[in-house]
N, C-alpha and C positions, 0 to 999 in steps of 0.2 A: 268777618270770617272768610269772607270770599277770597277776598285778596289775601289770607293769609294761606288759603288752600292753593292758589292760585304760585304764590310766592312757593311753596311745600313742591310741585308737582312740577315748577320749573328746576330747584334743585336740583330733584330726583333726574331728570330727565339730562342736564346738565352731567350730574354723576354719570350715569349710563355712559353719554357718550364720551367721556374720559375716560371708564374703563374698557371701551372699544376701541379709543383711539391708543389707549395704552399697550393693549392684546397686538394690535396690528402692530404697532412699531416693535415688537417683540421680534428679534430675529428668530428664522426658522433653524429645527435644531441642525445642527451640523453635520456634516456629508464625509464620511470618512470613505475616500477611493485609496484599496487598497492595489498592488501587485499582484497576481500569480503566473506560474509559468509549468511547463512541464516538459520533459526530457523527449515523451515518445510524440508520436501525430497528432495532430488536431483527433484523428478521427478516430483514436485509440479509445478503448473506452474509459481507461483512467483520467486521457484528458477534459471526455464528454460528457460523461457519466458521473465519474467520481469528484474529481477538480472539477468541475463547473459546477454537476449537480448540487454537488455542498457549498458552492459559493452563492447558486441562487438560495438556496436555504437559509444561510445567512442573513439576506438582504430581504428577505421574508419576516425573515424574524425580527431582527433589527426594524422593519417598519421602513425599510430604505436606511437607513443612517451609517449602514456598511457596508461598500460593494467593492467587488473586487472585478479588475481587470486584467484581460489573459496578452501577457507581453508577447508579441509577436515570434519570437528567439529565446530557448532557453538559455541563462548567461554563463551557465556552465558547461563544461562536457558532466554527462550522467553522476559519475563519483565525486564530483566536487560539492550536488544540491545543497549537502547540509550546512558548508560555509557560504554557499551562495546567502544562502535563508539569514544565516546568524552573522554576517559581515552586510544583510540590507542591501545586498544585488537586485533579489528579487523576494516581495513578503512572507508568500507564501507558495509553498509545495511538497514535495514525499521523495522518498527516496527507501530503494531496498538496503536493506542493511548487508545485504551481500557485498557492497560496492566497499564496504569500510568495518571489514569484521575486525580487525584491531582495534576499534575503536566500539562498535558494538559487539559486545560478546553474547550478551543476554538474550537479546533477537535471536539468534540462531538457536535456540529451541524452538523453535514454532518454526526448523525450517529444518530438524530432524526427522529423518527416516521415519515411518509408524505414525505421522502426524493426523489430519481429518484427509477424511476422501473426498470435502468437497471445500471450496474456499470459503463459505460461507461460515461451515460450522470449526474451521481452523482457526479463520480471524477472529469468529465470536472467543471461543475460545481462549485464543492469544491474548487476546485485549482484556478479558477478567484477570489473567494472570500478570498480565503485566503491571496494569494497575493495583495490583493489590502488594505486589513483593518486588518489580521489577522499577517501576518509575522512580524512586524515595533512593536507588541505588546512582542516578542521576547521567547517565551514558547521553541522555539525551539532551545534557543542561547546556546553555546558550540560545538554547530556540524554544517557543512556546510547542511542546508537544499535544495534540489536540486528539491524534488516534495514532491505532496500531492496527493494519492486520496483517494475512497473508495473501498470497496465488492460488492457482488451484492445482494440483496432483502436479508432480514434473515431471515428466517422461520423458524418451532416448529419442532425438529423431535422426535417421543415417543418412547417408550416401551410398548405403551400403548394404546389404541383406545382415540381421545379426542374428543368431538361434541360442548363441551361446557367452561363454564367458574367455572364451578362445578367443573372437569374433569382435571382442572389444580390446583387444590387446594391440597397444601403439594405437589406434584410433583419435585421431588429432579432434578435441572437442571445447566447444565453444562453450564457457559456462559463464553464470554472472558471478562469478565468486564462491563464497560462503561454504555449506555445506556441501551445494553441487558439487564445486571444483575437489573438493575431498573427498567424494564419493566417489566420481569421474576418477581420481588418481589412483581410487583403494580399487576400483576396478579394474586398472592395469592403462587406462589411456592413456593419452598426453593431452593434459588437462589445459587450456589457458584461459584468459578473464578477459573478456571485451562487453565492452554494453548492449544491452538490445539491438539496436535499431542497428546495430553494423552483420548483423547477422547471415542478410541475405547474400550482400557482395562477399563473406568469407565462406561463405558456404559456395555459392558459382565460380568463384575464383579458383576452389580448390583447399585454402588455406585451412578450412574446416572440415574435415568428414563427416562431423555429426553436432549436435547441437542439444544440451539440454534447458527444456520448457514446457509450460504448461500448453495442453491446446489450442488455446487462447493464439500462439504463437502464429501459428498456420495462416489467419488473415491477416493478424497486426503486423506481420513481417514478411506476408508474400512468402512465403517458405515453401509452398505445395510442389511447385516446379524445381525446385533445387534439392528436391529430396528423392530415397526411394523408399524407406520402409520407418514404420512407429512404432516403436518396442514400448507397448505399455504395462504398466504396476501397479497391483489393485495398490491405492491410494500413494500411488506415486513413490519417487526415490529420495524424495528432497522437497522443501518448499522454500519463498523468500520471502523475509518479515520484510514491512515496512511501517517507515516511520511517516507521517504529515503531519506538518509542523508549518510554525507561522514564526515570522520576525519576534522579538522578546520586546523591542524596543515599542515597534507596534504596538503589539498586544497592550503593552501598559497603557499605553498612551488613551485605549481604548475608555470610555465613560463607562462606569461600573453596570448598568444594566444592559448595556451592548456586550460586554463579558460572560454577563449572565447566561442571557438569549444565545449566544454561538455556547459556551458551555455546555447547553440543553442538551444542543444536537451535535456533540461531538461523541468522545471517548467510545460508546458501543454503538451508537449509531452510526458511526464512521466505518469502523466494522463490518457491521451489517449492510450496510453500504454499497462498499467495496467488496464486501464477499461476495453478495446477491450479485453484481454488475459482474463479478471475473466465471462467477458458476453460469452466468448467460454467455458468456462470453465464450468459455470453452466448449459449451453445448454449440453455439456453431460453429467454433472450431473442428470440432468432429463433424459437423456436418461437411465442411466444406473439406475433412480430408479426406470423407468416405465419397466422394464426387469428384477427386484429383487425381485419384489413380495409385497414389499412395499408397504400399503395401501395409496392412493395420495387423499388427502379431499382439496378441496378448502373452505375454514372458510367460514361456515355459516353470514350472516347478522348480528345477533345476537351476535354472538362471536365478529367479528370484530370491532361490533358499541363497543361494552364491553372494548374492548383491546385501542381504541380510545379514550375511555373517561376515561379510567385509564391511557394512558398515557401523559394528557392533564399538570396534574403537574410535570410531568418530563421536558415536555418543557417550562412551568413555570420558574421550578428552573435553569436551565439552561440559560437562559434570565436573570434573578436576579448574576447570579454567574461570566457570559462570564459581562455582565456592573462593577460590580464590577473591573474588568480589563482593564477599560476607554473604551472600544466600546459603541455605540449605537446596543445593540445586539437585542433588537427587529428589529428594521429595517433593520439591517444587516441579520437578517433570515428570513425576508420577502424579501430584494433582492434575494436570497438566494434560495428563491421560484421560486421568477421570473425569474431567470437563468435557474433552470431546467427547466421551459417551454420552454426558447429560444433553449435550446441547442437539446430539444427532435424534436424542430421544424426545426434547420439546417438537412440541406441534404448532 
């Protein structure tokens, strides 16, 4: 019996270390480095905050198995991101859909006049609705769409003292597109389309008199010193949806519970995200314009009613244009309503 216990416990022992040695020769699981890039500064908070912040999240979640690396150079100019993305320039990034409203029609509800007052509860907002009646219409198809939101309030900023709606008339104005630039026009400006980050040179240049953005703007483009006065709108004139989206090819590529895990924390929590981060954002935006010297006018009655009832056929057309695309888009932009109320009213 000895040696038969003896022969048993060698076995075992044997066993063991075969399936150790087997465990060890297991390769470890694999390392997916992905791209990202972004249009504005490193030091913007889209690129710090929201693009990074959700790329570490990721790689949190993933357990390491997915990380993403910030390309030194965005590889497009601003309006091109979303062929950047779905041509595999670069994996991953966002882009306003202002830059490319022919091609997104449906975004530009969540960037209509009467939108939220604050980014947070716009984007939560946008992103329920999108997801539920706006994604399956496929505006966004070639790229993996992962979230949606908005900016925060957009308001006037001048060169120029404004009181009225005289005051905006021929006013040469910088907008990102979208709704802006048809609000800007129904105004009476001369509207034109240049991306962010060129802001500051056509404002000191001259080329600009005035500029529409959320407060946010004031740091992230150095705009304090090239301005004189901030015509603001309880909840702004305008807002810009945006898309973040990742490569398609990528994405597949990805191992079904890596899918999973970035899943988790997308669609509202991207939202939520990016809301939270642009409503911090504009808070000290205001701070640093009430420290600049910047005249701060809150619009007159008069103005506002004015700017409301010129922008009455912009949402018009945009009803007429999002149906054309098989929605019920009146009533989808009256739920759309009644979302931001709900969401201003969670705690």
């Amino acid at each position: 019996m000895p040696n038969v216990s003896r022969l048993l416990l060698a076995a075992l022992i044997g066993a063991v270390l075969a399936t150790a040695q087997s465990a060890a020769s297991q390769p470890a699981a694999p390392t997916t480095t992905l791209t990202m890039s972004s249009w504005v500064s490193p030091q913007h908070h889209l690129t710090a905050n929201v693009l990074q912040g959700w790329a570490n999240e990721v790689e949190k979640a993933t357990s390491g198995r997915v990380k993403f690396q910030m390309l030194p150079k965005h590889p497009s100019a601003p309006p091109g991101t979303f062929d950047a993305v779905r041509d595999g320039l670069v994996d991953l990034s966002y882009v306003t859909a202002s830059y490319t409203p022919a091609r997104h029609i449906l975004p530009l509800m969540a960037e209509l006049p009467g939108s939220g007052a604050t980014a947070l509860a716009n984007s939560i907002a946008y992103s329920r609705i999108h997801w539920k009646y706006f994604q399956k219409i496929g505006e966004y198809k070639g790229v993996k769409l992962l979230g949606v939101f908005t900016h925060g309030p957009g308001q006037m900023f001048t060169r120029r003292p404004v009181s009225g709606i005289a005051d905006v008339q021929g006013l040469k104005i910088r907008t990102g597109g979208g709704i802006a630039e048809q609000v800007a026009k129904a105004l009476g400006a001369s509207a034109f389309v240049k991306p962010a980050p060129e802001s500051y040179e056509l404002l000191s240049s001259g080329v600009a008199d005035g500029v529409f953005f959320p407060l946010e703007s004031i740091i992230s483009f150095k705009l304090d010193t090239v301005l004189e006065q901030a015509t603001l709108f309880p909840g702004g004139m305008y807002s810009s949806a945006f898309g973040f989206f990742m490569n398609e090819d990528k994405w597949n590529k990805l191992p079904r519970p890596d899918q999973e895990a970035i899943e988790k924390i997308s669609g509202e929590h991207i939202a939520r995200l990016a809301g939270a981060s642009w409503d911090e954002a504009d808070r000290k935006g205001m701070e640093a314009l009430k420290k600049s010297g910047v005249k701060i006018v809150n619009a007159n009655p008069e103005l506002a009613a004015e700017v409301k009832k010129r922008s009455a056929p912009i949402i018009e057309n945009w009803i007429k244009q999002a149906s054309a695309k098989g929605v019920d888009a009146g009533r989808i932009l009256s739920e759309f309503r009644e979302e931001l109320k709900k969401v201003a009213a969670e705690k």
